[in-house]
Backbone as XML, in Angstrom:
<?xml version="1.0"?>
<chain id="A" units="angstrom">
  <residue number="1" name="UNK">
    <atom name="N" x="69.335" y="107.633" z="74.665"/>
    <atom name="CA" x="70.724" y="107.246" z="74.718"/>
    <atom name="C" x="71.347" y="107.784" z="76.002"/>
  </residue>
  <residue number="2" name="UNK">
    <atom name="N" x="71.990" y="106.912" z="76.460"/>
    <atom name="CA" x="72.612" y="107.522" z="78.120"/>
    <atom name="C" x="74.338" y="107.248" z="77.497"/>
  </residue>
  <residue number="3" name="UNK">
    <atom name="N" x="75.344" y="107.898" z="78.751"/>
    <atom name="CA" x="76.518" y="107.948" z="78.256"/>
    <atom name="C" x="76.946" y="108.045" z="79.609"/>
  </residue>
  <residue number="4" name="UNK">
    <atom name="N" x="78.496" y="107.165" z="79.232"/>
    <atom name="CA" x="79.449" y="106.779" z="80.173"/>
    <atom name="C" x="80.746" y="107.305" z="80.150"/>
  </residue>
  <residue number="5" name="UNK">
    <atom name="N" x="81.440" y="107.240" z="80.666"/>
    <atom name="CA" x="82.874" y="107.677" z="80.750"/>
    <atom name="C" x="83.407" y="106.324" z="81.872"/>
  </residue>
  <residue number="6" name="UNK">
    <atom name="N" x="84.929" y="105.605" z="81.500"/>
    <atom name="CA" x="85.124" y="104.462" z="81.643"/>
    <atom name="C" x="86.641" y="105.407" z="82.656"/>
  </residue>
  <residue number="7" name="UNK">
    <atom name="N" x="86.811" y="104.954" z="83.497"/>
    <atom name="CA" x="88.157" y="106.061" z="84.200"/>
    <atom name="C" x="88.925" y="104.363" z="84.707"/>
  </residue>
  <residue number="8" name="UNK">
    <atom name="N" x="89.954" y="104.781" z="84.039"/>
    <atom name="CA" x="91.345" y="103.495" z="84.088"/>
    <atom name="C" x="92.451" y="104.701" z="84.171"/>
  </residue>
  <residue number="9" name="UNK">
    <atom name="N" x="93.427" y="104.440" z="84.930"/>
    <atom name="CA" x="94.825" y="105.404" z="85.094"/>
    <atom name="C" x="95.678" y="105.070" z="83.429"/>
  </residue>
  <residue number="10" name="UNK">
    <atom name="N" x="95.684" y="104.550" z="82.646"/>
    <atom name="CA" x="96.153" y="104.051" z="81.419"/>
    <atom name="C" x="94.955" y="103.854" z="80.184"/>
  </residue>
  <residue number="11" name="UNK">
    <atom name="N" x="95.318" y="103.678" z="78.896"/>
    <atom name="CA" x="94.182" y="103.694" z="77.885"/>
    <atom name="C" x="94.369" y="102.377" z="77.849"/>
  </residue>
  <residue number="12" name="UNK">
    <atom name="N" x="93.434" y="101.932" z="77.697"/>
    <atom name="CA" x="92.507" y="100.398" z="77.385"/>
    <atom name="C" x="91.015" y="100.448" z="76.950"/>
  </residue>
  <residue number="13" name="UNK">
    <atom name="N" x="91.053" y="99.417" z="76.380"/>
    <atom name="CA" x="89.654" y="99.117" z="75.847"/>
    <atom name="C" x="88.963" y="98.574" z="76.305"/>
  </residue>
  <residue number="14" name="UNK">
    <atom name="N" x="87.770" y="99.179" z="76.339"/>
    <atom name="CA" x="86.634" y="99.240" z="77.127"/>
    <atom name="C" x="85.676" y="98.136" z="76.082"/>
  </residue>
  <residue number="15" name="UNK">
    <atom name="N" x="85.141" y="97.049" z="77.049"/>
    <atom name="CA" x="84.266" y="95.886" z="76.539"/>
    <atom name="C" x="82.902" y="96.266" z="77.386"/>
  </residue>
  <residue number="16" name="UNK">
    <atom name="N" x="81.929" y="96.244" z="76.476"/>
    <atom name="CA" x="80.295" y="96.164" z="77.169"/>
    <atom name="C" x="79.583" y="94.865" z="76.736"/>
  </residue>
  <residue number="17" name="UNK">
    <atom name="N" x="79.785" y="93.715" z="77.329"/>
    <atom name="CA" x="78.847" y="92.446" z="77.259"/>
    <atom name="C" x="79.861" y="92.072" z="76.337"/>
  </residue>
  <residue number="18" name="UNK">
    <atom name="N" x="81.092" y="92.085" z="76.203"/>
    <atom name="CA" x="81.995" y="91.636" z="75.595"/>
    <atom name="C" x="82.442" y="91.912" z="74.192"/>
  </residue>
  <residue number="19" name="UNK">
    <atom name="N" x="81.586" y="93.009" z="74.203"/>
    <atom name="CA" x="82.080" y="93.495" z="72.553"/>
    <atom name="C" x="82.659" y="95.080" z="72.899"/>
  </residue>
  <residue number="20" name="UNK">
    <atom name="N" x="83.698" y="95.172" z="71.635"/>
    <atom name="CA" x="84.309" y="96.289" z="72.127"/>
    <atom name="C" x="84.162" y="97.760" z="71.764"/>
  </residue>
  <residue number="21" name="UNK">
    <atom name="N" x="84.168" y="98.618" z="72.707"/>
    <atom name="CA" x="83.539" y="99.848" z="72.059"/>
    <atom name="C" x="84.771" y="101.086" z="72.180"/>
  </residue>
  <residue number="22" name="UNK">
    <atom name="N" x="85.861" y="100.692" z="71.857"/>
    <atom name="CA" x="87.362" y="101.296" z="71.531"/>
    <atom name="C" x="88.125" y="101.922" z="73.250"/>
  </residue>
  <residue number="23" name="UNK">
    <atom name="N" x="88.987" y="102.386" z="73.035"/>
    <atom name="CA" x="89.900" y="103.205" z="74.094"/>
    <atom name="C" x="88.789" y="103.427" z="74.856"/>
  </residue>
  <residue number="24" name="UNK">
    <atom name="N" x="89.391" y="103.667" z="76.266"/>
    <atom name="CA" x="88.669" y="104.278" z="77.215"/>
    <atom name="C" x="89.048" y="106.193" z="76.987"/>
  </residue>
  <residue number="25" name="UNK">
    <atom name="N" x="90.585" y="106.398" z="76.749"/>
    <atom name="CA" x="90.686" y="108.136" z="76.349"/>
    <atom name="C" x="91.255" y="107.801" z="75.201"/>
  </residue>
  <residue number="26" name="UNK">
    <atom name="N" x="91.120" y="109.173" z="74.467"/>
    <atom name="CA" x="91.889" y="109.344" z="73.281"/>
    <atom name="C" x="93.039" y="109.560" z="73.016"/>
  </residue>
  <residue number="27" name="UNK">
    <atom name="N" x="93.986" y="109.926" z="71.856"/>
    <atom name="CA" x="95.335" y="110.021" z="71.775"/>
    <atom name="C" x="95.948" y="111.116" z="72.719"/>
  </residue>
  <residue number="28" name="UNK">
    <atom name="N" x="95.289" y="112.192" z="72.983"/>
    <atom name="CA" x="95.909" y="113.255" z="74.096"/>
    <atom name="C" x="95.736" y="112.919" z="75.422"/>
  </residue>
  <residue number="29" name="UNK">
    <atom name="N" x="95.055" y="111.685" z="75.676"/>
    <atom name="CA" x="95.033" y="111.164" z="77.261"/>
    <atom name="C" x="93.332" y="111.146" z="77.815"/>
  </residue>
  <residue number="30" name="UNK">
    <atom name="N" x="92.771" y="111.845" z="77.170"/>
    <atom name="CA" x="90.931" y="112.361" z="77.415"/>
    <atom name="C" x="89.862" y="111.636" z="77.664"/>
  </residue>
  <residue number="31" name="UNK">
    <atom name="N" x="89.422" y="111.474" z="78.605"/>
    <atom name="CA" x="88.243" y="110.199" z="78.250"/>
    <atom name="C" x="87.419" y="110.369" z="77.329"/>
  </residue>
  <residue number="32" name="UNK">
    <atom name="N" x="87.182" y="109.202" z="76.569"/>
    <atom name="CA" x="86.201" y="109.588" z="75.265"/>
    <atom name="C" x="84.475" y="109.167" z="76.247"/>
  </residue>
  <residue number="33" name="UNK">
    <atom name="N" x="83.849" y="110.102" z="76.226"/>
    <atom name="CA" x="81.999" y="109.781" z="76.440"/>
    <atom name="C" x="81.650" y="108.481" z="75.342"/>
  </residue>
  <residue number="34" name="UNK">
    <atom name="N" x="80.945" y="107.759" z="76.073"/>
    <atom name="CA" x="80.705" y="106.120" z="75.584"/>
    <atom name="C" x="79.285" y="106.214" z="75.188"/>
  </residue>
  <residue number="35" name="UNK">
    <atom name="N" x="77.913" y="106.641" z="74.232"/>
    <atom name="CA" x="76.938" y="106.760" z="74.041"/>
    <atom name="C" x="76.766" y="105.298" z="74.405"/>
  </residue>
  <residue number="36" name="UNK">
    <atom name="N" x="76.300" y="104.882" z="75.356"/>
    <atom name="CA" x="75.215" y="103.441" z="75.478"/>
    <atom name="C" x="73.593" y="103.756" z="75.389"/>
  </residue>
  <residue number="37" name="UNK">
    <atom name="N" x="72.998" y="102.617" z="75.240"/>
    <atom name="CA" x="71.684" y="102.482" z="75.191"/>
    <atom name="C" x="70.845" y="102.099" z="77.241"/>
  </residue>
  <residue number="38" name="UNK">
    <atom name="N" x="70.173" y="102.493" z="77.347"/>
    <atom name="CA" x="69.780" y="102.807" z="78.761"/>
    <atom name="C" x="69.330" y="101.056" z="78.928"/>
  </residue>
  <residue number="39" name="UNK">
    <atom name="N" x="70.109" y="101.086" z="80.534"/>
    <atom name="CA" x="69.775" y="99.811" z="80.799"/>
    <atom name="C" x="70.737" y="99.256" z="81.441"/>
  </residue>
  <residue number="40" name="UNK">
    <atom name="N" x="70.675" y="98.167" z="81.795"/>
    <atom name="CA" x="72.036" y="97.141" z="82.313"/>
    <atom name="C" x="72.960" y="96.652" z="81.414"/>
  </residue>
  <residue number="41" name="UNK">
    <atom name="N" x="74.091" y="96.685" z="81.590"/>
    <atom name="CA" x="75.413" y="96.964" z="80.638"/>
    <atom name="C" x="76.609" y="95.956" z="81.707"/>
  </residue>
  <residue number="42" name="UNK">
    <atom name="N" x="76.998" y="95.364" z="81.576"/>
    <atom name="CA" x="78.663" y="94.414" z="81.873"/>
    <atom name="C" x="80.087" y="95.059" z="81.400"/>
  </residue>
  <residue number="43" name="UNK">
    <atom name="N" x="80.438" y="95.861" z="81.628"/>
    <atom name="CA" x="81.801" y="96.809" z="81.700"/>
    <atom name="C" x="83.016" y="96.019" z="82.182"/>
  </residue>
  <residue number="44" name="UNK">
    <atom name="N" x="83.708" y="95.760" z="81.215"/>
    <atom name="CA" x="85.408" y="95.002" z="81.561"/>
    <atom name="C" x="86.403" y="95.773" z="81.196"/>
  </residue>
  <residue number="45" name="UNK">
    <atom name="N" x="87.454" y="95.984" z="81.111"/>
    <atom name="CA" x="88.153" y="96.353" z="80.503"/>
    <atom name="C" x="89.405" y="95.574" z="79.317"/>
  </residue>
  <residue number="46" name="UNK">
    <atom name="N" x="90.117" y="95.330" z="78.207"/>
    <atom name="CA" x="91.146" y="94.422" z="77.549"/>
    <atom name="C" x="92.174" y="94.636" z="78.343"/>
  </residue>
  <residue number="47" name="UNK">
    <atom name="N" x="93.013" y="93.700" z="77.360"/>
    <atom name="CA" x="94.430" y="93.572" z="77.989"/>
    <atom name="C" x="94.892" y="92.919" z="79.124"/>
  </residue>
  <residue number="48" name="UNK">
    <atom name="N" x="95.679" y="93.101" z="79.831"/>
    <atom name="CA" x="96.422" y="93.057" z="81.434"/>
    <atom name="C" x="95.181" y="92.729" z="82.018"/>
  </residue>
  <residue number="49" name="UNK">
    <atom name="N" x="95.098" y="91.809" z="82.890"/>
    <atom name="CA" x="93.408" y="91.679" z="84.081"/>
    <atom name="C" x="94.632" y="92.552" z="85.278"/>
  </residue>
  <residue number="50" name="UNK">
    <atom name="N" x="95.015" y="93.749" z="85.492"/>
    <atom name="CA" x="95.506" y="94.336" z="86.477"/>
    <atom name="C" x="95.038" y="94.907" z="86.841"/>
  </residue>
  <residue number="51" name="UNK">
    <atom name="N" x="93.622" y="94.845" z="87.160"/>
    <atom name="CA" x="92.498" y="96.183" z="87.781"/>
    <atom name="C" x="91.618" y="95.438" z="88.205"/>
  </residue>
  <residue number="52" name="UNK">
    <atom name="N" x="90.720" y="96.174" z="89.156"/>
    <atom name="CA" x="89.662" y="95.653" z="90.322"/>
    <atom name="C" x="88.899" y="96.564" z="89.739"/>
  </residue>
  <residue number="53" name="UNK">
    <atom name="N" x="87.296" y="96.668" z="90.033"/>
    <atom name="CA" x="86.432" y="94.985" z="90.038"/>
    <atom name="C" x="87.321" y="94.464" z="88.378"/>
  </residue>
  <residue number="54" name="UNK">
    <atom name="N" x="86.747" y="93.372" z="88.325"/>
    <atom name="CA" x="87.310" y="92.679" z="86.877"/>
    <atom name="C" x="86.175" y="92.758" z="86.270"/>
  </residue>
  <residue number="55" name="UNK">
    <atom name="N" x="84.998" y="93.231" z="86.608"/>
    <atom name="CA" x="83.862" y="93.730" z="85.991"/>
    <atom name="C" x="82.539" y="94.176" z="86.595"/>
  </residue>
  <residue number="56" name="UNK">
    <atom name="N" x="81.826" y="95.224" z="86.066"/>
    <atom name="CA" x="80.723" y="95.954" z="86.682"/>
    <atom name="C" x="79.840" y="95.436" z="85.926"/>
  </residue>
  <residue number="57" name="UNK">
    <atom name="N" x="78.539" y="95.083" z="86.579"/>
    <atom name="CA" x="77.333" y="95.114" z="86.132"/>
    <atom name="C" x="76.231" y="96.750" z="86.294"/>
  </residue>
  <residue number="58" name="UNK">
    <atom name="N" x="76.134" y="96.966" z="85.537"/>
    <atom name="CA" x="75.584" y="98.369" z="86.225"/>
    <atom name="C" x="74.197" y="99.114" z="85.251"/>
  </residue>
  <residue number="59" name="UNK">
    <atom name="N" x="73.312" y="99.559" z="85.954"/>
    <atom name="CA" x="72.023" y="100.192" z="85.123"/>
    <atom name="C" x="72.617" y="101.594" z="85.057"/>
  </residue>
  <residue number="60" name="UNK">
    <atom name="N" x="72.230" y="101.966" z="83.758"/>
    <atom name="CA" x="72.814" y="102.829" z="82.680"/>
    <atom name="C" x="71.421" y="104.220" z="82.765"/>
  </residue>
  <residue number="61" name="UNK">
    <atom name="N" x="70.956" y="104.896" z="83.783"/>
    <atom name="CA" x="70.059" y="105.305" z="83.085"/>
    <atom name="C" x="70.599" y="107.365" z="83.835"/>
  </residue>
  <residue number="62" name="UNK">
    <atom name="N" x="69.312" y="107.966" z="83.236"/>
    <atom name="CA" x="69.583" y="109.294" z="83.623"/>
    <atom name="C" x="70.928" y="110.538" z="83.135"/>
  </residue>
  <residue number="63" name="UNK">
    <atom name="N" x="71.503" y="109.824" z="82.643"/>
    <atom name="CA" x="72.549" y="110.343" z="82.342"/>
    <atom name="C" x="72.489" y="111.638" z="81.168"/>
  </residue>
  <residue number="64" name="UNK">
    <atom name="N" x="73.484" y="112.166" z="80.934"/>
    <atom name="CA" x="73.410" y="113.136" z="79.518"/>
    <atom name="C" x="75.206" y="113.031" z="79.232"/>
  </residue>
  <residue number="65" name="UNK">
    <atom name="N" x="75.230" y="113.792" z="78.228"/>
    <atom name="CA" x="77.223" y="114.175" z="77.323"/>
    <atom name="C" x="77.635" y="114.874" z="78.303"/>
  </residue>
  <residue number="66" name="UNK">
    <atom name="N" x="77.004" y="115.906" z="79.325"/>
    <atom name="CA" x="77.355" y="116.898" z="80.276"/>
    <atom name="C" x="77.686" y="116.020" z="81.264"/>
  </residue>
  <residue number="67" name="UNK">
    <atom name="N" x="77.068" y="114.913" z="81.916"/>
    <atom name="CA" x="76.750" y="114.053" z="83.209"/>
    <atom name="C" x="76.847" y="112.738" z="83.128"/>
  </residue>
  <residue number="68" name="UNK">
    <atom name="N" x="77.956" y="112.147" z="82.166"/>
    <atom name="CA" x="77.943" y="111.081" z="81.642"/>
    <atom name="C" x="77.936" y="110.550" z="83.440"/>
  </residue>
  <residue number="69" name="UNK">
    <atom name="N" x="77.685" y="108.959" z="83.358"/>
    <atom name="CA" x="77.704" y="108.371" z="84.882"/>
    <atom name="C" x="79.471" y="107.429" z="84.180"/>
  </residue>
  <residue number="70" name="UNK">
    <atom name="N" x="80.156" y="107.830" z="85.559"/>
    <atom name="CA" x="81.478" y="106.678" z="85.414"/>
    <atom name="C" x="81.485" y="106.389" z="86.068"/>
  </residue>
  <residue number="71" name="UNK">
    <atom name="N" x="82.236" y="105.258" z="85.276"/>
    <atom name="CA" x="82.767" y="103.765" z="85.502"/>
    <atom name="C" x="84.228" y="103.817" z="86.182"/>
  </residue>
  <residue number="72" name="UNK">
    <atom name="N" x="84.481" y="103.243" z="87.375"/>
    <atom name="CA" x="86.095" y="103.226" z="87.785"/>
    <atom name="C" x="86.788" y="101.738" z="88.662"/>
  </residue>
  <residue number="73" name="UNK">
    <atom name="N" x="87.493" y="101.687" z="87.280"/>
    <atom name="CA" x="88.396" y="100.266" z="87.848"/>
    <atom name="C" x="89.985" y="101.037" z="88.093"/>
  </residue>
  <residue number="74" name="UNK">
    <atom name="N" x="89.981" y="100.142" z="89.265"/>
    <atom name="CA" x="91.469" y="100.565" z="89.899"/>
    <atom name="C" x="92.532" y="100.015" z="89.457"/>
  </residue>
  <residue number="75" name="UNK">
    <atom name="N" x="93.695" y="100.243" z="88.908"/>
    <atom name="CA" x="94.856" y="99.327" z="88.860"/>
    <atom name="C" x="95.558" y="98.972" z="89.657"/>
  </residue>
  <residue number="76" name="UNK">
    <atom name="N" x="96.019" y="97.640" z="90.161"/>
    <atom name="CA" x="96.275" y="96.369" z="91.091"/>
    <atom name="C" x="97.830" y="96.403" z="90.418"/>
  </residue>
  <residue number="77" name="UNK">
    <atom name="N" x="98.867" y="95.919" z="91.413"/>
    <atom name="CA" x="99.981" y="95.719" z="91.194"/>
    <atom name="C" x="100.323" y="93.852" z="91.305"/>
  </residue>
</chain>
């Protein structure tokens, strides 16, 4: 199991291949660690399309809960 952390300036939900795997942080603001399965993964975010890229394709591997690998979409005005 490899793990991600999804970094958006606001909470939104985080989509992998289009299904959703909840908030990007939790109710105190926190990023929640995303347990994925190792491999190539499609990362979007819901809501507003107000952020760049509008989606990552990205291989998922090496990672640990200590070293999650992130993800960062920018918000666009």
């Amino acid at each position: 199991m490899e793990h991600v952390i999804v970094e958006f300036p606001e909470r939104r939900e985080v989509l992998m291949g289009g299904v959703s795997q909840g908030d990007n942080r939790d109710d105190s603001g926190e990023y929640w660690i995303f347990p994925v399965p190792e491999g190539w993964h499609t990362f979007t975010l819901g809501g507003v399309k107000d952020f760049d890229p509008k989606s990552q394709k990205i291989d998922v591997r090496g990672t640990t809960p200590g070293q999650p690998l992130h993800i960062v979409f920018t918000k666009t005005v």
